[in-house]
matplotlib code that plots the C-alpha trace (Angstrom):
import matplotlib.pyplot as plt

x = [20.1, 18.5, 14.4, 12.7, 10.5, 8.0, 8.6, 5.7, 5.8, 2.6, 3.2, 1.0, 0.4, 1.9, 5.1, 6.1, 6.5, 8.0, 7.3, 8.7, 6.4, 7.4, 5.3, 3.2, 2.0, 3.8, 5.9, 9.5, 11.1, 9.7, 11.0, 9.0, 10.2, 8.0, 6.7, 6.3, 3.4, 2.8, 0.0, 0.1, -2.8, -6.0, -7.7, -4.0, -2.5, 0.5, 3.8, 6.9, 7.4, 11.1, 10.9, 8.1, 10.7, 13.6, 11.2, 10.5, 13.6, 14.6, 11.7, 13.3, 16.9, 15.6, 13.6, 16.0, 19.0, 16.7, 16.6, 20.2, 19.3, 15.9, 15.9, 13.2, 11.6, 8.9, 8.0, 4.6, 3.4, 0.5, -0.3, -2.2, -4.6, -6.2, -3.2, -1.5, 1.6, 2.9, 6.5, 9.1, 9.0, 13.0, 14.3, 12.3, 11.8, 8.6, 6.6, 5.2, 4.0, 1.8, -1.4, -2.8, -6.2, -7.4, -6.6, -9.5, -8.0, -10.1, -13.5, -14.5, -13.6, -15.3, -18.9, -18.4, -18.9, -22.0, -23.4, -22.8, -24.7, -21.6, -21.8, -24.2, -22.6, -19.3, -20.8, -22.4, -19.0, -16.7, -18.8, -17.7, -18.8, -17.2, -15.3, -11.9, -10.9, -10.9, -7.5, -8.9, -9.6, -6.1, -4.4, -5.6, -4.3, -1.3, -1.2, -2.4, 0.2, 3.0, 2.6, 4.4, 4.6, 8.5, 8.6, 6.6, 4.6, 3.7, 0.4, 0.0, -1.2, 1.5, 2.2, 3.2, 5.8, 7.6, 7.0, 8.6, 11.5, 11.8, 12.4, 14.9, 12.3, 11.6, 7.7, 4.5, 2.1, -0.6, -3.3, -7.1, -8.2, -5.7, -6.9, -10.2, -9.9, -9.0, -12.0, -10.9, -11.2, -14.5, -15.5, -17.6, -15.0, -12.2, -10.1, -9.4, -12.1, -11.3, -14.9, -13.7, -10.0, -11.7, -14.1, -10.8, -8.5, -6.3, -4.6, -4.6, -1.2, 0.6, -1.6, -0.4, -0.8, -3.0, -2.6, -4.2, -3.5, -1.4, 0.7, 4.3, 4.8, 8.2, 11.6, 13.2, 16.3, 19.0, 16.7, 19.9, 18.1, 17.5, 19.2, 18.5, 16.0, 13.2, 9.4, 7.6, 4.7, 1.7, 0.0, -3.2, -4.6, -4.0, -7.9, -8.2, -5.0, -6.3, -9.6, -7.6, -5.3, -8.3, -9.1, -12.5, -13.3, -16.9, -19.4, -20.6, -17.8, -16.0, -13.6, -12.8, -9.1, -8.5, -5.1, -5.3, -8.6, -11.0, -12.0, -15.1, -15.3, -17.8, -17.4, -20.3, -21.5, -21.2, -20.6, -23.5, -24.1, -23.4, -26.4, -26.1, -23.5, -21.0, -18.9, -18.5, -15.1, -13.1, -11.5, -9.3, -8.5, -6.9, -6.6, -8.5, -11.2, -12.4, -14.1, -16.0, -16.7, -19.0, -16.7, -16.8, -14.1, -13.8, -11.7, -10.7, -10.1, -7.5, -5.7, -8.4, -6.5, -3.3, -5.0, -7.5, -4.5, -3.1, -5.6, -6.7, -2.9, -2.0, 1.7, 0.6, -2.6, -1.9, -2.5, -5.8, -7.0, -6.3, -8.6, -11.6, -11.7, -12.1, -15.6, -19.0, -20.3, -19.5, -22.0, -23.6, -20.7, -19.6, -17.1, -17.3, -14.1, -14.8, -11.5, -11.0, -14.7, -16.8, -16.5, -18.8, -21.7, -22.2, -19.6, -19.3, -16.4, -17.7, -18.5, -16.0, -15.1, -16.7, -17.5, -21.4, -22.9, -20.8, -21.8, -19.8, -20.6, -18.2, -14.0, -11.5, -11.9, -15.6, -13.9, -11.3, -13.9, -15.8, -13.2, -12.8, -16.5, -16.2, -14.1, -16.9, -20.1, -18.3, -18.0, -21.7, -23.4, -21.5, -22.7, -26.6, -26.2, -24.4, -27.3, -29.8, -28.5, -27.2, -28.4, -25.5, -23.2, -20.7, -17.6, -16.2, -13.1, -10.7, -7.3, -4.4, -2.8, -5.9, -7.4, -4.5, -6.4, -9.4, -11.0, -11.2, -12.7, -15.0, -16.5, -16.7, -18.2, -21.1, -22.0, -22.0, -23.8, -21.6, -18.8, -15.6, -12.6, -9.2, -6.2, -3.3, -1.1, -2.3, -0.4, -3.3, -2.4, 1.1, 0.1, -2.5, 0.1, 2.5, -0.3, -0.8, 2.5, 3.2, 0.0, 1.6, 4.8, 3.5, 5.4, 1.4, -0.4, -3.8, -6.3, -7.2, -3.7, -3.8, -6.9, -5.6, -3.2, -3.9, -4.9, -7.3, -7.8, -10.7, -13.7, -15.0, -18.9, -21.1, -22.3, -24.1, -27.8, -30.0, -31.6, -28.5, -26.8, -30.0, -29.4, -25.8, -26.6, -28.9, -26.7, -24.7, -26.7, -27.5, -23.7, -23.1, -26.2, -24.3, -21.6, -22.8, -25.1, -24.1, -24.3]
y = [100.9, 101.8, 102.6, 100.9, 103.3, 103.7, 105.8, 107.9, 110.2, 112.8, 113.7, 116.9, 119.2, 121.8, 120.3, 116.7, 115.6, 112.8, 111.4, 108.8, 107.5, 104.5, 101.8, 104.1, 106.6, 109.5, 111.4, 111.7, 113.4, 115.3, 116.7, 118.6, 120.3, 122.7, 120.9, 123.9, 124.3, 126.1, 127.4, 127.7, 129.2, 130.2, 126.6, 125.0, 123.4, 121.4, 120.2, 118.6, 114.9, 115.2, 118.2, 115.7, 113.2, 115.9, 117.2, 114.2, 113.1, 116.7, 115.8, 112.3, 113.6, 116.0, 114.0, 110.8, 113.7, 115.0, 110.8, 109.2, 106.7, 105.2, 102.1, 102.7, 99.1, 100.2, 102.6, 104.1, 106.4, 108.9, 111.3, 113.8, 111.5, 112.2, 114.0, 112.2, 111.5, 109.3, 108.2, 106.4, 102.7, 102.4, 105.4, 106.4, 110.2, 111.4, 112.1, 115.5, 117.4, 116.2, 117.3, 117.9, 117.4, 121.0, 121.1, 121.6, 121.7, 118.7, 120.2, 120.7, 116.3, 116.1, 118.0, 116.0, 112.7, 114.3, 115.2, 112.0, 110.0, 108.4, 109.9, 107.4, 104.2, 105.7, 106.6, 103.0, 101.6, 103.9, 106.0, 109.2, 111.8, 112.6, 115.9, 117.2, 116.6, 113.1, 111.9, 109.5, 112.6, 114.1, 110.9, 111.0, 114.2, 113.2, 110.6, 112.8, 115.6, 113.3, 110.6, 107.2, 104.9, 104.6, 104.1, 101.7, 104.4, 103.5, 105.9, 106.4, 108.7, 109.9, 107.0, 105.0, 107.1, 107.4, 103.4, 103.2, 105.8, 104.0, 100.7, 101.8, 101.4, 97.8, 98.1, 100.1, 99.4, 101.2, 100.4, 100.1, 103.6, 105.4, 103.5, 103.9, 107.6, 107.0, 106.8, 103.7, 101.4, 99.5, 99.1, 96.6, 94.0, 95.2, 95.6, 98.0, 98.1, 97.5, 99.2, 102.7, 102.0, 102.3, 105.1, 107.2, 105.8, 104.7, 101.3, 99.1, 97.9, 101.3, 100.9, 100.2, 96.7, 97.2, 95.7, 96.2, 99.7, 97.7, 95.5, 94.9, 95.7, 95.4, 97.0, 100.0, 100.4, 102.6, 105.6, 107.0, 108.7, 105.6, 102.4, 100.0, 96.6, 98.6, 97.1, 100.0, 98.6, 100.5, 103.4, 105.4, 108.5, 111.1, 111.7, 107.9, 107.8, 110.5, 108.8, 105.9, 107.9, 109.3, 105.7, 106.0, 102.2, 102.4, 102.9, 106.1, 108.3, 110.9, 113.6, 116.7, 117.2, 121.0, 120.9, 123.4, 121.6, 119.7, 116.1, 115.4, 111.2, 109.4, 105.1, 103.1, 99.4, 98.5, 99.9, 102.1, 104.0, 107.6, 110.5, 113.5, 115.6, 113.5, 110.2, 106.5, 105.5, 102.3, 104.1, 101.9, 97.8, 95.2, 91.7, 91.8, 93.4, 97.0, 99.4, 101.9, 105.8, 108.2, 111.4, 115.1, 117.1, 120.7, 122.3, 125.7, 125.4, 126.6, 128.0, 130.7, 132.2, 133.0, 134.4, 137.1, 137.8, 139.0, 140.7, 143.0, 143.9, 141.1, 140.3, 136.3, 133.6, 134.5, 138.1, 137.0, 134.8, 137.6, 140.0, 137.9, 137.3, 140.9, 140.6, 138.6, 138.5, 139.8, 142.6, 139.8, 139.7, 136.0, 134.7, 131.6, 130.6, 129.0, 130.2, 126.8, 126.0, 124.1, 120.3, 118.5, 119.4, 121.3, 119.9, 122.6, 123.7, 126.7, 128.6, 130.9, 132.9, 136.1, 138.4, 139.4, 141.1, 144.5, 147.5, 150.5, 149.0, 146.5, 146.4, 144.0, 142.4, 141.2, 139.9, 138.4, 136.5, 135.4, 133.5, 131.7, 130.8, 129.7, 126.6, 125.8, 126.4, 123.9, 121.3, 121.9, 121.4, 118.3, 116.7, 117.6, 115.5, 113.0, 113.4, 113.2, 109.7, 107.7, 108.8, 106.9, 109.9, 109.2, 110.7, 114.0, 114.1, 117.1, 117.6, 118.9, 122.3, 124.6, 122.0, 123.5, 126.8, 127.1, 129.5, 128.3, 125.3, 126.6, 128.2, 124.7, 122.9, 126.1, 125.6, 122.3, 121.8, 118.8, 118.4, 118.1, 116.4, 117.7, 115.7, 115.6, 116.5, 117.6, 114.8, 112.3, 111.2, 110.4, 108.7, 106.5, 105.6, 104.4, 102.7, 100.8, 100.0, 99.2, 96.5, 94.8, 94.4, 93.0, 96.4, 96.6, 93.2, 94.6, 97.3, 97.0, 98.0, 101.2, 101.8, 102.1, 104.9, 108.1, 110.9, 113.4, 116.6, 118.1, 117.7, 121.3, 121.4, 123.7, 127.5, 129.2, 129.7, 127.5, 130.5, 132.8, 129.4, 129.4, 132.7, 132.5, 129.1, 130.9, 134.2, 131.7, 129.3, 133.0, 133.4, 129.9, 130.5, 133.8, 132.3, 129.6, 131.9, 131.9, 135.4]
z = [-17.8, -21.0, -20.6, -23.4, -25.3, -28.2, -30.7, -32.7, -35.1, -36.1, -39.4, -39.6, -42.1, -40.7, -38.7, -38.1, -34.4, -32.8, -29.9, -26.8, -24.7, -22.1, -20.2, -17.8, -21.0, -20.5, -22.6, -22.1, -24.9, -28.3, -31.1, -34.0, -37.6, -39.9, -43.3, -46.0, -47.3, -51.3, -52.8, -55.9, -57.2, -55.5, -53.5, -54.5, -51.7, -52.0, -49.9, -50.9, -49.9, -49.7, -47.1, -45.7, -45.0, -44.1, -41.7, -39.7, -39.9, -37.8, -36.0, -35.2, -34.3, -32.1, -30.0, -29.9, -28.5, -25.7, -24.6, -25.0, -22.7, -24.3, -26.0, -29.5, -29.3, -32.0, -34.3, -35.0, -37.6, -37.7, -40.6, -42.7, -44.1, -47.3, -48.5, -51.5, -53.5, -55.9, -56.4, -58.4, -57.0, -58.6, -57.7, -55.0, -56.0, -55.7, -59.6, -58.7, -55.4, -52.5, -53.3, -49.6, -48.1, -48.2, -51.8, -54.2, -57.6, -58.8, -57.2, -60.9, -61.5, -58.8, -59.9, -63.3, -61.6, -59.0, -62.3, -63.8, -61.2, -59.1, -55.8, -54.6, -55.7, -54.6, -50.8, -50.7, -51.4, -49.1, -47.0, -48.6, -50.4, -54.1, -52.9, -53.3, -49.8, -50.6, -52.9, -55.9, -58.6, -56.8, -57.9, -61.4, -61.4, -60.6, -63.4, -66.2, -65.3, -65.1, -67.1, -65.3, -69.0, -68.3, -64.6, -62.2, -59.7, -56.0, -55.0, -51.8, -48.2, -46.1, -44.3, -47.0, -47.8, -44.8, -44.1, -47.5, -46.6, -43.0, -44.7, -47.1, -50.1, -49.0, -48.2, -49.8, -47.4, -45.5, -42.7, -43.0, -41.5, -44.4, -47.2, -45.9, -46.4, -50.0, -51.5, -53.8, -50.4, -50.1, -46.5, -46.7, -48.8, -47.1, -49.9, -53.0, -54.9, -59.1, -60.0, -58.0, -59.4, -62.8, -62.1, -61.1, -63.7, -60.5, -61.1, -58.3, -58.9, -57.7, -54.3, -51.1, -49.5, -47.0, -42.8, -39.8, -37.9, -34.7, -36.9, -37.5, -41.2, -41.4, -40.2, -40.3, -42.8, -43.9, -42.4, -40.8, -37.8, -36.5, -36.4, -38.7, -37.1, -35.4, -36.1, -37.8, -35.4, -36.3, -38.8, -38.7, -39.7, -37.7, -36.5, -36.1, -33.7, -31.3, -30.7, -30.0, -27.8, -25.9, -25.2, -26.8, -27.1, -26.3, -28.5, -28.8, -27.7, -29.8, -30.5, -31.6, -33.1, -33.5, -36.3, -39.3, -40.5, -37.3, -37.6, -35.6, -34.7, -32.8, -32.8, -33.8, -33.4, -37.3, -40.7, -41.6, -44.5, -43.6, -42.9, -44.9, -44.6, -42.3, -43.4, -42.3, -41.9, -40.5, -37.0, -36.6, -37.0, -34.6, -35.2, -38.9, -36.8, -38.1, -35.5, -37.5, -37.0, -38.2, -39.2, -39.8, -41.8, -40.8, -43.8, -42.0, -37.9, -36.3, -39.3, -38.7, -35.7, -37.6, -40.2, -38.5, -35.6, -39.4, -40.3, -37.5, -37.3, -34.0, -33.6, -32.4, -32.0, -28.6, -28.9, -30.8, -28.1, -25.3, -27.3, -27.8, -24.1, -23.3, -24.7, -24.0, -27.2, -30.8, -31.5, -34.3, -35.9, -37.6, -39.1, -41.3, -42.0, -45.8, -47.3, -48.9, -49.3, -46.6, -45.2, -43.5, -43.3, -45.8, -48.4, -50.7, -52.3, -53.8, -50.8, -49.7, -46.5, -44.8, -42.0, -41.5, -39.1, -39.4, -37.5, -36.0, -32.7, -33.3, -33.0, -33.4, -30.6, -31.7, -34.9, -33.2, -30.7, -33.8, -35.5, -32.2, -31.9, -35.5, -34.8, -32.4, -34.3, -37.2, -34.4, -33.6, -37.0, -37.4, -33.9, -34.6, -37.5, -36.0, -32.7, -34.8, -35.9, -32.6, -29.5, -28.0, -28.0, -25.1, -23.2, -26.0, -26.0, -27.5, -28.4, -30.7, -29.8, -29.5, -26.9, -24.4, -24.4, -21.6, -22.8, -26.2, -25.1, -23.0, -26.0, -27.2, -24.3, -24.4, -28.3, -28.3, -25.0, -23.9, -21.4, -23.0, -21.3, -22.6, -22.9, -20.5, -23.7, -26.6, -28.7, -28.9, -32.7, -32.0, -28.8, -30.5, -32.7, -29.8, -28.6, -31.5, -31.9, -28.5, -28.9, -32.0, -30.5, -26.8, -25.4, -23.7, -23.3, -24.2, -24.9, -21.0, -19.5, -22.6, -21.2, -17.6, -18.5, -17.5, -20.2, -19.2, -17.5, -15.7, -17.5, -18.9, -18.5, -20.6, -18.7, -21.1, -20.7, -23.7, -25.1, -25.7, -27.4, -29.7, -30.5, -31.6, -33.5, -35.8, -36.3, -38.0, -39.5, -41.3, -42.0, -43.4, -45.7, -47.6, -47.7, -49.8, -51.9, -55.6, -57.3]

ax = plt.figure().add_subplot(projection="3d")
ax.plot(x, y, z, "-o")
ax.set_aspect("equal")
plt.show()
């Protein structure tokens, strides 16, 4: 007898996943595919949305082959989130690259409008910041470098495109927490908002409709790796869909999602207008009913690891990871990872990366244990502010790939002076979109039996002594300050 299953797909930056999860939560088969990514020029980073679409489609076809006996009752979707594309609604090609989320090509649009005395209105409106993480001067881009006068153009995130390529072209559509990372999306109104639409020179026609995160928006069609009938059941950003994975439905509690850029997320009671330095953003929304977040986008995460194990001559992440744990501390040397410029808090896309602290006491293996305490310290100047705010900071939660690594996050659970509780696996986006999905299509009757399902591991508590933290916390609160030094 067939086993009736959700399928989820992750659509990462780096590789797309797919996922089958049945009635008791757990995993039975997975699949995954590298997406490309080009850089152009320096702070250019771009992907194309065919080898998007060709890559979760491997994704797909390998996890659906490691399960012949599951039944897909519903489909849901995760992605990259503020990454954005537009495309020919006739023909369905895509009109010019992805421009992805660490791309800062428009950072000069976006100091233009600071200047010009937007950046309030626009965070009163949204909860964001004018930045070029954030797609609206991306768009515009898009527009003014190919121009759509002869063609009718659909703009949207990631998950609009593969809900339109699922469908067979049939729907353009997206959920609250996407189009809520938009920047054209006021919270407040719930809807697209025609003054932000004109401030970017976006028009709201080639927009997504936009739906709840758990809701059936259609069915699947002519997709090929996957037959034809299937609800396409949910959609959510990919940060959104872990902290739903982690069953973080009380106020207060966050996450940490360690990917090639970090997304710190803590829920909240209402929609507030963001501190400094962090966003507001709608988590997630059931039932018309949006549950709201205060975020913080880490630019530069885990991509660090790759990058130095380069560097210092390291065949693997792996090799990395076993060198910084043959030492206690890293002679004062920091690494801040701004190679892209700096998210949250700091927001500025102008700063770029180094390595202080340099003395002949120290070797490779203190380099390589500060680029793993530089994920951390990120996390940590985003939770002061967010401290500072709420006191009602609950249960932290962690996940994505680096989460899987012990040592790593015991680091984490020592900077940031909180317990952190791992996932069982370290799909939480992909699971938070089966869990959606599964809601919208009665597959689970209710948020209570989701949050039933067992997820985490062994809580990691925090072991390092106050005053050496304080220590480290000002080495590179140090570092962060040259590196955003203009000379």
């Amino acid at each position: 007898m067939a086993r009736q299953v959700i399928l989820a797909i992750d659509e990462g930056t780096t590789n797309s996943k797919a996922i089958l999860i049945d009635e008791n939560g757990s995993i039975i088969a997975s699949g995954s595919a590298p997406v490309p990514i080009e850089h152009p020029k320096p702070g250019w980073v771009q992907q194309d949305a065919n080898a998007i679409w060709q890559a979760t489609q491997q994704a797909v076809t390998s996890c659906l082959n490691k399960a012949p006996d599951a039944e897909v009752t519903a489909l849901g979707i995760s992605n990259q989130r503020e990454s954005i594309l537009a495309w020919d609604k006739r023909t369905g090609e895509p009109i010019g690259p992805v421009i992805t989320w660490q791309c800062r090509r428009t950072a000069e649009e976006c100091d233009t409008l600071k200047a010009d005395g937007h950046e309030a209105d626009v965070i009163t409106r949204t909860g964001l910041p004018l930045d070029p993480l954030f797609p609206p001067t991306k768009a515009a881009w898009l527009l003014r470098h190919y121009p759509s006068a002869e063609r009718e153009t659909c703009i949207g995130t990631v998950d609009s495109w593969l809900i339109w390529k699922f469908s067979g072209g049939a729907l353009h559509v997206t959920d609250s927490s996407n189009a809520a990372r938009t920047q054209l999306y006021n919270l407040a109104d719930a809807r697209w908002d025609p003054a932000l639409c004109d401030l970017f020179g976006i028009d709201q026609d080639m927009l997504p409709a936009v739906h709840d995160s758990s809701h059936v928006f259609g069915k699947t069609q002519g997709a090929e790796v996957i037959p034809d009938g299937i609800p396409i059941a949910s959609a959510i950003g990919d940060s959104h869909a872990a902290l739903f994975g982690h069953g973080a439905f009380a106020i207060g509690d966050g996450k940490i999602t360690f990917g090639t850029g970090s997304s710190v997320m803590t829920t909240v009671s209402e929609f507030l207008a963001p501190p400094q330095g962090i966003t507001t953003t709608i988590a997630w929304s059931i039932n018309k009913l949006p549950t709201f977040a205060f975020e913080g986008n880490i630019l530069v995460s885990a991509s660090i690891l790759p990058w130095t194990a380069e560097l210092l001559g390291l065949k693997s992440v792996d090799e990395l990871l076993d060198l910084a744990a043959t030492v206690s501390d890293t002679k004062e040397v920091v690494l801040v990872p701004a190679h892209v410029g700096l998210g949250s808090p700091h927001w500025d896309s102008h700063a770029r990366g180094l390595i202080s602290g340099l003395s002949f006491a120290a070797g490779r293996e203190h380099v390589a244990l500060a680029a793993v305490q530089s994920m951390a310290f990120q996390v940590c100047d985003v939770l002061a502010i967010m401290e500072d705010t709420s006191s009602n900071i609950g249960h932290l939660y962690v996940d994505g790939g680096p989460s899987g690594n012990p040592f790593l996050m015991q680091i984490v659970a020592d900077l940031t002076k909180r317990p952190v509780l791992p996932g069982t696996d370290t799909e939480l986006s992909a699971l938070g979109a089966a869990y959606l999905a599964g809601l919208a299509t009665g597959f689970w009757p209710d948020i209570d039996a989701i949050s039933k399902l067992p997820r985490h591991k062994a809580e990691i508590p925090p072991r390092m002594p106050p005053g050496d933290r304080d220590a480290l916390i000002a080495m590179w609160r140090n570092a962060i300050a040259r590196s955003t030094l203009r000379v």
